[in-house]
Structures are given as C-alpha cells and as structure tokens.
C-alpha positions as CSV (number, residue, x, y, z in Angstrom):
1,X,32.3,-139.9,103.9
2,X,28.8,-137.7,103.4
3,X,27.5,-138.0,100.3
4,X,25.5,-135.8,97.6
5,X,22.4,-136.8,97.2
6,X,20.8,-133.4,96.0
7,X,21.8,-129.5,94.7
8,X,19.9,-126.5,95.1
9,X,20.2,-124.0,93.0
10,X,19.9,-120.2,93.7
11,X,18.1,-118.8,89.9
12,X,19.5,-115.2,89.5
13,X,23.0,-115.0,88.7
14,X,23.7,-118.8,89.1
15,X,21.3,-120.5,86.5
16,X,20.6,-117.1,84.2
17,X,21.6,-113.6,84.3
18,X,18.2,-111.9,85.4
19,X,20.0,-109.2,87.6
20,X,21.1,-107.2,84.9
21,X,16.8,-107.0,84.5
22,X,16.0,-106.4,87.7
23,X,18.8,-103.3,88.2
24,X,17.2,-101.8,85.4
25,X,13.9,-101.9,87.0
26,X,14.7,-100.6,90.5
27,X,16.8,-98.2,88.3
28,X,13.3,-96.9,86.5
29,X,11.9,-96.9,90.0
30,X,14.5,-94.8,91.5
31,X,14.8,-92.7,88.2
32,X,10.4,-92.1,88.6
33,X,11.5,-91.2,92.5
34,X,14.0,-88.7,91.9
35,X,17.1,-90.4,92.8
36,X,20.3,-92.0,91.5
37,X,20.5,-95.8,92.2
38,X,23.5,-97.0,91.0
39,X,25.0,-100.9,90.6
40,X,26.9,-101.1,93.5
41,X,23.6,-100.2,95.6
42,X,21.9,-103.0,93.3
43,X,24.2,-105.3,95.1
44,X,22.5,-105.1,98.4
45,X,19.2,-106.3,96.9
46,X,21.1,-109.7,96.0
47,X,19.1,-112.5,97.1
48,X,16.5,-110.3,98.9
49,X,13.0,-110.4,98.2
50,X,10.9,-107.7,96.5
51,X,9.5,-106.3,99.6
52,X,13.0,-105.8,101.5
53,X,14.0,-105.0,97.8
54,X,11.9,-102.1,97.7
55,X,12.8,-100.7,101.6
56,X,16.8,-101.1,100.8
57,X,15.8,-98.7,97.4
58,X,13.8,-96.2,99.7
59,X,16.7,-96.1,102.7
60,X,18.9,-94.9,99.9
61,X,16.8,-92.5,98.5
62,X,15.6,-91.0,102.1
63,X,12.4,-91.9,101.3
64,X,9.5,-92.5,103.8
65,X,6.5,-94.0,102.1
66,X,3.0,-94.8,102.9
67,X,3.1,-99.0,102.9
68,X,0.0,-98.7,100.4
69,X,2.2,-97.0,98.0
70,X,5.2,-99.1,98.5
71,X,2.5,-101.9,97.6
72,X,2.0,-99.8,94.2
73,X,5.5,-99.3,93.7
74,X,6.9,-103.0,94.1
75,X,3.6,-104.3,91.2
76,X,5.3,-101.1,89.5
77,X,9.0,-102.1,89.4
78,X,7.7,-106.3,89.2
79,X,5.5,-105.4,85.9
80,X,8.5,-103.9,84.5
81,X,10.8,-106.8,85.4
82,X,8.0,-109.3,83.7
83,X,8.6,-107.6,80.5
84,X,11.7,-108.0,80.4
85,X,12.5,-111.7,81.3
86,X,9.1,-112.3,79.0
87,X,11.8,-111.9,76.5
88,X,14.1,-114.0,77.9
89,X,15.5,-117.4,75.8
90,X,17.8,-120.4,76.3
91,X,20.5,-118.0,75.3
92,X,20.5,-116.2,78.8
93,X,21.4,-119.7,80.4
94,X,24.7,-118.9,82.2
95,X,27.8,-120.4,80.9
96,X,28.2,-123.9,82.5
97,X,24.9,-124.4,84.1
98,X,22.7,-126.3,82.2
99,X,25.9,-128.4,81.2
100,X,26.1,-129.0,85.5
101,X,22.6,-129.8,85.6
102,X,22.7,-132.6,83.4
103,X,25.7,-133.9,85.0
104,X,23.9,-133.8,88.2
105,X,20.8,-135.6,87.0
106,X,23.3,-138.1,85.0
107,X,24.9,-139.3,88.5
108,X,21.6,-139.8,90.4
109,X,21.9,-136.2,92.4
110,X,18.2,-135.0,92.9
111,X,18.2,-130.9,91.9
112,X,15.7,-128.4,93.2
113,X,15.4,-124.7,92.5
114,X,15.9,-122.9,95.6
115,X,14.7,-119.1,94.6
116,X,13.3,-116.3,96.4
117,X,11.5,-114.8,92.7
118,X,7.8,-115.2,92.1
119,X,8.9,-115.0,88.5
120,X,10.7,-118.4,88.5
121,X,8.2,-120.2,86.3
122,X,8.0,-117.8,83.8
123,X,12.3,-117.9,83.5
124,X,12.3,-121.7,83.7
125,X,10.0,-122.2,80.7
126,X,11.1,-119.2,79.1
127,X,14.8,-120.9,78.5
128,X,13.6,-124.1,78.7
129,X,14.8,-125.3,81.8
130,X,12.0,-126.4,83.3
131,X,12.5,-130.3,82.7
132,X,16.0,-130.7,84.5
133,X,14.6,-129.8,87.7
134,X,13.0,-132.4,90.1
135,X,11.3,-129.7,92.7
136,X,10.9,-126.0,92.3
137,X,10.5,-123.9,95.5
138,X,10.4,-120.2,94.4
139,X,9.1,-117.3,96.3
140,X,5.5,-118.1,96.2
141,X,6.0,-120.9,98.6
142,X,7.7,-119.1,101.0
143,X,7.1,-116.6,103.8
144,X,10.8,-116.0,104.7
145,X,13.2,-114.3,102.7
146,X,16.9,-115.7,102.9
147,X,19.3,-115.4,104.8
148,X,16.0,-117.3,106.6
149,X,16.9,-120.5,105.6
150,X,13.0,-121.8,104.8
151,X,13.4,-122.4,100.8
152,X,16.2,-124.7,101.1
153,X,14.6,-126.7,103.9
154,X,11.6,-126.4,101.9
155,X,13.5,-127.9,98.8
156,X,15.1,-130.7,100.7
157,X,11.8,-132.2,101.9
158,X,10.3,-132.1,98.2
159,X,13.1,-134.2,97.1
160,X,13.3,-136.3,100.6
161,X,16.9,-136.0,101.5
162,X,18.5,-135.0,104.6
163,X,20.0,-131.2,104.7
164,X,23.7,-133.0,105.6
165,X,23.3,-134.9,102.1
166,X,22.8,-131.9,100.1
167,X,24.5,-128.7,98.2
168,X,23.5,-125.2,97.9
169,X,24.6,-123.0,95.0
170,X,24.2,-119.3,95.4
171,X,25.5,-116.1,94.6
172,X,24.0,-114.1,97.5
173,X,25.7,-113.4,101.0
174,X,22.1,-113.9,101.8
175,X,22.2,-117.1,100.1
176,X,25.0,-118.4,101.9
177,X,24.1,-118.0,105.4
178,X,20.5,-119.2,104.7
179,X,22.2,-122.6,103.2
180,X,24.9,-122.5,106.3
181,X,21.5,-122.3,108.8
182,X,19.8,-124.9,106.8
183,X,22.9,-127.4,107.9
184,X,24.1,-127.5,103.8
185,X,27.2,-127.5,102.3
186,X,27.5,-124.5,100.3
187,X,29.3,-123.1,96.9
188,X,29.7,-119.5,96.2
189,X,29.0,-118.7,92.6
190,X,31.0,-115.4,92.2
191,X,33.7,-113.8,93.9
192,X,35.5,-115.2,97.2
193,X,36.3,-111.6,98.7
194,X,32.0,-111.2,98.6
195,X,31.1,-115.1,99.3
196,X,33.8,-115.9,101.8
197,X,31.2,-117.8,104.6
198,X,30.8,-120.3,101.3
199,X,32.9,-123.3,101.8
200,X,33.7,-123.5,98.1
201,X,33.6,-120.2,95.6
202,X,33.9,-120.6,91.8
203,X,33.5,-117.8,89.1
204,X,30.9,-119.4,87.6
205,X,29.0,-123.2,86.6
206,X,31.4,-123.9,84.1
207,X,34.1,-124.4,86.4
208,X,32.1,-126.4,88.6
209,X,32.1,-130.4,88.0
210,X,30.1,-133.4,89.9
211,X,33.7,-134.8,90.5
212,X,35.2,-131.9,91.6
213,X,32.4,-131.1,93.8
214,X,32.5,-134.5,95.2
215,X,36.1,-134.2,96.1
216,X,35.4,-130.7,97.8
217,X,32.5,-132.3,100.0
218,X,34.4,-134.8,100.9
C-alpha cells in the first residue's frame, strides 16, 4: 500500500472563499466594458490564471483588444481584487480546512500550497494561515497555468516527496487534470457532476478526514 506523505492544496474555493471576490471584479471589468458577465461564465475562469482569465471575459464579450490594454485591464480588475481580500480575516477560512490542516501536520503529512494567485501571501497572512503550510508555490513561481501540471510538481520537490506519495485538493476541472498529469492522487472539493476526473469528490474540508482519506488512497 502507497502512502501519503504530502497534500496540496488548491487556495480559492478549497482553503477560503476568494471567488465570490474575484467574480465581483471581472464583474466591474465587464460592467466598465459594456457587457453582462454573469456567475455561470465566472465558472470558466476556475483555476485559470489572470491572463487566460481576462481572454475567457473578452471571448464573451466579443471583444478584440490591443495586448497593451489587456495588460491595463488585468492591473485594473487585480487592483480591485487586492482590495477586497486586503479585508479579508480568519473568518473567510472554509468550513473544515484549517481543522484538515492541522490534522495533516498532526500525522506527519507534509502540506504545500499549490495556487495559481499572485495574491496568495497576502490571503495566507491575512487569515492567518500562513504557519500550517510547509511550502507555498503560488503564481509567481510559475510560468504555466493549470491544467499544466508545473505548480504541483513544483510543490512536491519543495517538500521532497515523490508525486505517487502525494494528494492534490482542488476545486478546478483545471485543477484536476493538472494533479492527474502530475501522477497525484486527487480529491475534488465541490460537486461530482463538475469534478468527475477526481478520484475522490467531497462538498467541502469538513467532510474530509486524514483516516478517511487514507482509506480512499489506499
């Protein structure tokens, strides 16, 4: 039998709720643009970084920009984002995680963040998270977006384990594949009918357990 040595965690919509923030920007982007974006586009920008972000916004909007204004218009929709999570506290922690982050560190599993935000500092120490994680790969290490599976492999070689040893969490389609390229055992955090090339789904962190994740891996 494999076993865990290390879990790496997607940050949007697995650790903290920072979609709801970055809908509302795109939404003010679109808004400033002239069209509707509505949540169920905001679902394609899952998992996707700012600069594929900001093409998916412009498809639906027919758009055809100049790439030195899409460079003013993603700083545009980030500075908005920034003000928003610069308000962010330990009360935006998702139900469940911090609990399975502890539990993790308490059984000797290594944990890594495994995000595609350049924001990622800012939310860690904002809630206070900051502490439980033993490597942080975030989007200003990387050069490819997931589904590329870069940050995970990134995030296994900070904390030296072997990508057969090791868990992804993620809420993403995107997500997924990148962790099922990477050679990683994956867990969808969210609905099966959206995550169904995880090998696990739960709802959420809080029904997710070190023993119960064991069992699944096994």
């Amino acid at each position: 039998m494999s076993e865990i040595k290390a879990c790496l965690f997607d940050l949007d919509g697995v650790i903290v709720d920072t979609a709801k923030y970055h809908y509302i920007a795109w939404k003010e982007l679109a808004d400033g643009l002239g069209f509707l974006f509505t949540e169920q586009d905001n679902e394609r920008l899952k998992g996707v970084s700012r600069t594929a972000s900001l093409n998916i916004l412009l498809e639906i909007g027919g758009l055809t920009i100049a790439e030195e204004e899409k460079a003013k218009l993603a700083e545009q929709k980030n500075n908005r984002y920034v003000q928003y999570i610069a308000k962010m506290d330990s009360s935006e922690i998702l139900p469940g995680a911090l609990d399975f982050l502890k539990e993790c560190r308490t059984n000797g599993i290594k944990v890594a963040l495994g995000s595609a935000s350049k924001n990622a500092m800012t939310i860690l120490n904002n809630t206070g998270l900051t502490p439980y994680f033993d490597a942080i790969i975030d989007g200003t290490h990387t050069s490819a977006a997931k589904p590329d599976p870069e940050v995970f492999l990134l995030g296994v070689k900070a904390l030296d384990a072997a990508p057969e040893h090791c868990v992804v969490f993620e809420d993403a389609e995107a997500g997924i594949e990148a962790a099922t390229r990477a050679g990683m055992f994956s867990v969808g955090i969210g609905s099966p009918e959206t995550l169904s090339a995880a090998n696990i789904v739960v709802p959420s962190l809080a029904h997710m357990s070190v023993s119960m994740l064991k069992e699944s891996f096994a």
